[in-house]
C-alpha positions in Angstrom: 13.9 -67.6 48.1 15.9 -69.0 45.3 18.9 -66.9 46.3 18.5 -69.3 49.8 17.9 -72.6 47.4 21.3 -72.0 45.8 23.2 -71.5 48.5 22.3 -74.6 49.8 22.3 -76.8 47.2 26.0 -75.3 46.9 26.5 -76.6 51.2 25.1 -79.7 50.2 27.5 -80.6 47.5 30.1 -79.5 49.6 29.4 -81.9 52.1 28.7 -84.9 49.6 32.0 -84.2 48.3 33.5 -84.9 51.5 35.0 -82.2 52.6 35.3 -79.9 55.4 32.6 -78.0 56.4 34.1 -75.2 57.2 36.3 -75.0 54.3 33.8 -75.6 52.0 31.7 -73.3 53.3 34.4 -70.7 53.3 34.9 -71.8 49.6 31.1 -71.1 48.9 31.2 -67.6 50.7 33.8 -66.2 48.8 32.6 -67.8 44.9 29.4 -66.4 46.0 30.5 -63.0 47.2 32.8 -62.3 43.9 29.2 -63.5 41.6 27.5 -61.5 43.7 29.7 -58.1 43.6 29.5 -58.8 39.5 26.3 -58.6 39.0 25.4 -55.8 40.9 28.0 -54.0 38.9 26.6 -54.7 36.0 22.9 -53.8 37.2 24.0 -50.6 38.5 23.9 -47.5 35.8 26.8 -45.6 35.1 27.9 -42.6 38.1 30.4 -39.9 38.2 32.5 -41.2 41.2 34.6 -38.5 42.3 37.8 -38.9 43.8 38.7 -39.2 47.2 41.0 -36.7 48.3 42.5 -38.1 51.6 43.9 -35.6 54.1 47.7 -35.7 53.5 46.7 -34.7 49.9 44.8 -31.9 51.4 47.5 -30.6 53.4 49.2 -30.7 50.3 47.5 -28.6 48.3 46.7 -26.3 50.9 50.2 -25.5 50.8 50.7 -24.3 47.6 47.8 -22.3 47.6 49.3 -18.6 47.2 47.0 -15.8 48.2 47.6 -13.0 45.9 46.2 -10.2 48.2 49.2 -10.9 50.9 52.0 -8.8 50.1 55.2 -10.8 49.8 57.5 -10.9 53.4 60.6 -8.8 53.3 63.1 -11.0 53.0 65.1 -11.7 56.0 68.4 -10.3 56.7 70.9 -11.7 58.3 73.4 -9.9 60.3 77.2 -10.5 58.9 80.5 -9.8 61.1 81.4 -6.4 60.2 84.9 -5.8 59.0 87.9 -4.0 60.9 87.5 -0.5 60.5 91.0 1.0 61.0 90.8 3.8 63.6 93.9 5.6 62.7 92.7 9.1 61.7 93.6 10.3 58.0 94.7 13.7 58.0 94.7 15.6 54.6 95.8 18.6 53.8 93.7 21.3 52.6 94.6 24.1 50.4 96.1 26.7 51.8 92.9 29.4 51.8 93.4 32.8 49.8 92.9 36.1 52.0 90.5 38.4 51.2 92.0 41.9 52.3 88.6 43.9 51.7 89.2 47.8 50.8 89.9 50.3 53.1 86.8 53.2 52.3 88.7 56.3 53.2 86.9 59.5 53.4 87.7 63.1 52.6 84.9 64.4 54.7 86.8 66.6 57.0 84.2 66.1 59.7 84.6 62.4 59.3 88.1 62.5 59.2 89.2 65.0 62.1 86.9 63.3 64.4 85.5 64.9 67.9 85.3 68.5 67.1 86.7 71.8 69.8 83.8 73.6 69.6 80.3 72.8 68.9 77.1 74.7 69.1 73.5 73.0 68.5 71.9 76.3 68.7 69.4 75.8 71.2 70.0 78.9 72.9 72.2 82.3 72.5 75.1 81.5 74.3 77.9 82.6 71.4 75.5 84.7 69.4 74.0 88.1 70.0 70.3 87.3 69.5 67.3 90.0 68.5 66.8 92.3 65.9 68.8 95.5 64.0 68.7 97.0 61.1 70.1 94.4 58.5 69.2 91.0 60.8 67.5 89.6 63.1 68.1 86.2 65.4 65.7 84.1 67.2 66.5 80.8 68.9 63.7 78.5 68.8 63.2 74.9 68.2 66.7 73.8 68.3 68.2 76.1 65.7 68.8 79.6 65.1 65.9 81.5 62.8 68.5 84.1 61.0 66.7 86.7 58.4 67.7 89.9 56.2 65.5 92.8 57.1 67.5 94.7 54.1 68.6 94.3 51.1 72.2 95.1 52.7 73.9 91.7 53.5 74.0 91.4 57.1 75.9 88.7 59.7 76.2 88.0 63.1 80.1 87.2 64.7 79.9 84.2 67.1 81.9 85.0 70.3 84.4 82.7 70.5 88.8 82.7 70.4 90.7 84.4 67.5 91.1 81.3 64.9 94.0 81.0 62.4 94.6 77.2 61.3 91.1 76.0 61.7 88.3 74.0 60.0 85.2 75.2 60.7 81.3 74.2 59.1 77.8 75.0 59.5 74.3 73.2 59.0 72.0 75.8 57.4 68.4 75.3 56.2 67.2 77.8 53.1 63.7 78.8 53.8 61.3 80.5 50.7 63.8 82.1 48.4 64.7 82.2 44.7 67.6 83.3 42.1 70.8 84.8 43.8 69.3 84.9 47.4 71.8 83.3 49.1 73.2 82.9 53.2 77.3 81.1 54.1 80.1 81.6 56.4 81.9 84.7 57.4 85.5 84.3 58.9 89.0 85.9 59.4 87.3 88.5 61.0 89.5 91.1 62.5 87.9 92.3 65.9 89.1 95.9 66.3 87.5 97.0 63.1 83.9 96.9 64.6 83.9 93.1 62.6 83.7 94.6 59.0 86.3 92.7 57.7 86.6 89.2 56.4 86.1 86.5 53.9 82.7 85.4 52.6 81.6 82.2 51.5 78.2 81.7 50.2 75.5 79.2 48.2 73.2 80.6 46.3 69.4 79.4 46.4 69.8 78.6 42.1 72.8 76.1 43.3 76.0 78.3 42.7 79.2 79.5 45.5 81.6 82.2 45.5 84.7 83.6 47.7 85.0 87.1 48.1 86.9 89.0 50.0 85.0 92.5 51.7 86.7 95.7 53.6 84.2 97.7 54.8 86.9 100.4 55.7 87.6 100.9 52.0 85.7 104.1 50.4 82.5 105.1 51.5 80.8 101.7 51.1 83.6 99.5 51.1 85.1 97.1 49.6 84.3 94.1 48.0 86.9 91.5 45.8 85.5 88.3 43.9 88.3 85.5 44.9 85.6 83.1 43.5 83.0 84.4 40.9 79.7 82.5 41.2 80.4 78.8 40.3 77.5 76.0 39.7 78.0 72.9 42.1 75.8 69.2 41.7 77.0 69.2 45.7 74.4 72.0 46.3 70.9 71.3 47.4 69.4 74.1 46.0 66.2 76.0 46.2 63.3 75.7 49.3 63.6 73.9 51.8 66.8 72.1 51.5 70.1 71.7 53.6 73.4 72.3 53.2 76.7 72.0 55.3 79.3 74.1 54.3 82.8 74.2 55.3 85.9 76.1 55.5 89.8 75.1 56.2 91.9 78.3 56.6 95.7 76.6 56.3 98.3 79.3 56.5 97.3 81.4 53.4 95.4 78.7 52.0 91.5 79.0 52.1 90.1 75.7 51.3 86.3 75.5 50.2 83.7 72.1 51.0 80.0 71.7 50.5 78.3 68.8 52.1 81.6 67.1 52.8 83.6 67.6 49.6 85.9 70.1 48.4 84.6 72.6 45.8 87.7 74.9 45.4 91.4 75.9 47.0 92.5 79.4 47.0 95.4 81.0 48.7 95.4 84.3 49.8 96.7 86.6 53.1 94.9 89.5 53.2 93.7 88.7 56.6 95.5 85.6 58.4 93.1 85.5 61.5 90.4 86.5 63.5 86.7 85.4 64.3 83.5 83.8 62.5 80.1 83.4 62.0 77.1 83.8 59.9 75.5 85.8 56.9 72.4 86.3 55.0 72.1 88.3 51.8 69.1 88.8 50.1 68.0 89.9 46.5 64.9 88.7 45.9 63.0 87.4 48.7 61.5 90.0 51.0 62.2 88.5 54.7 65.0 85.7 53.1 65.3 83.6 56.0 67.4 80.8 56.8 67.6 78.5 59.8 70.8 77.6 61.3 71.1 74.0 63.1 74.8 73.3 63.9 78.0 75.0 64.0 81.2 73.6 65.0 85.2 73.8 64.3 88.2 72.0 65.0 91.9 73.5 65.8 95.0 72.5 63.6 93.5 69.9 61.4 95.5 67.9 58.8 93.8 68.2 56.0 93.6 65.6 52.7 
């Protein structure tokens, strides 16, 4: 009510001073709106106005905002004009390479050496032996080799029946069976036929590991003949003892009588007692009761050259 009084009493001096009313009414409104605004400052207590954040300022801060947990972008790259390559191919010279000449193995295993043999027997069956049983041997044929054993303490052979040989290498494959000491088995050859076949040269192996040469004429004396051209030698090349094989080999050259075991050459002798004739096989045992050996391969070649 007396906020209404006042504001009269300010209209009616207004109008006693003469002036317009709508100017001093205008004049009124606003002296009365700035008192107005004053004291309700001053009645109201003290707040914690807090600022008005418009929205540009929003966008704002929003903006540099970074979020930690976003990994950071690969940077961009941009593609830049290659340069010229020049295509002209560069040719460089490589070293000349060295040559490796590898070295030539050369053997002096005459049945490596000679290569296809004349004659070869595998001993599957009697065709160039006499087989069965006499007094001193006997021969069976049976399971791809020849079963050869000494029925008396009297070495005894059997001639294969092939052509006379003079220049000749010839070898055979031969198994020793039970034996011990001096037993021993090898190759008879240079056998002259029209003296019944008790002539010849005899090489042999022992089953303790030794060879000899000798040289027999059974038409010498009452029992023969027999010359040591090779006393009993030890050899490394010898398998020796049960069950073990041996190829043994002869080259008769003219008067040259050249001696291998398993491939290599043991011994060269020369002598011409007998320059041809036939070969085959021998067993001699001294201290095994039924020595036997087994023969597996025989074969020779004509003329060789050899090392």
């Amino acid at each position: 009510m007396k906020k209404a009084i006042a504001l009269f009493v300010i209209l009616a001096a207004v109008l006693v001073a003469g002036c317009s009313v709508v100017e001093r009414f205008k004049m009124a409104e606003q002296q009365y709106l700035e008192t107005r605004v004053a004291k309700l400052l001053e009645e109201m207590p003290a707040e914690t106005v807090e600022p008005v954040v418009t929205e540009e300022a929003k966008v704002v801060e929003t903006e540099v905002v970074v979020d930690e947990t976003v990994e950071a972008a690969e940077p961009t790259v941009e593609a830049t004009e290659e340069p010229e390559v020049d295509e002209t191919p560069v040719v460089t010279e490589e070293p000349a390479k060295k040559l490796t000449v590898e070295p030539t193995v050369v053997s002096f295993d005459p049945a490596v050496y000679l290569g296809t043999p004349n004659w070869v027997d595998e001993m599957e069956k009697p065709e160039f032996w006499v087989a069965g049983s006499d007094e001193f041997t006997s021969a069976v044929f049976e399971n791809g080799a020849m079963t050869f054993k000494a029925l008396s303490e009297i070495p005894g052979w059997r001639i294969a029946t092939t052509e006379e040989l003079s220049k000749v290498y010839m070898e055979a494959k031969v198994k020793m069976g039970a034996c011990s000491g001096t037993d021993s088995y090898g190759l008879v050859f240079r056998v002259p036929k029209n003296v019944n076949y008790n002539q010849g040269y005899f090489f042999s192996v022992t089953c303790d590991g030794r060879y000899s040469l000798r040289l027999w004429n059974g038409l010498s004396g009452d029992n023969g003949k027999s010359v040591m051209l090779k006393n009993l030698t030890a050899s490394d090349l010898i398998n020796k003892g049960k069950d073990q094989t041996n190829r043994l080999g002869v080259a008769t050259v003219g008067d040259s009588l050249i001696l291998f075991i398993n491939g290599e050459k043991v011994g060269e002798l020369k002598d011409e007692t007998y320059p041809s004739g036939f070969f085959g096989l021998f067993v001699n045992r001294d201290n095994t009761k039924d020595l036997t050996v087994f023969v597996n391969q025989v074969r020779y070649w004509t003329d060789p050259e050899i090392k």
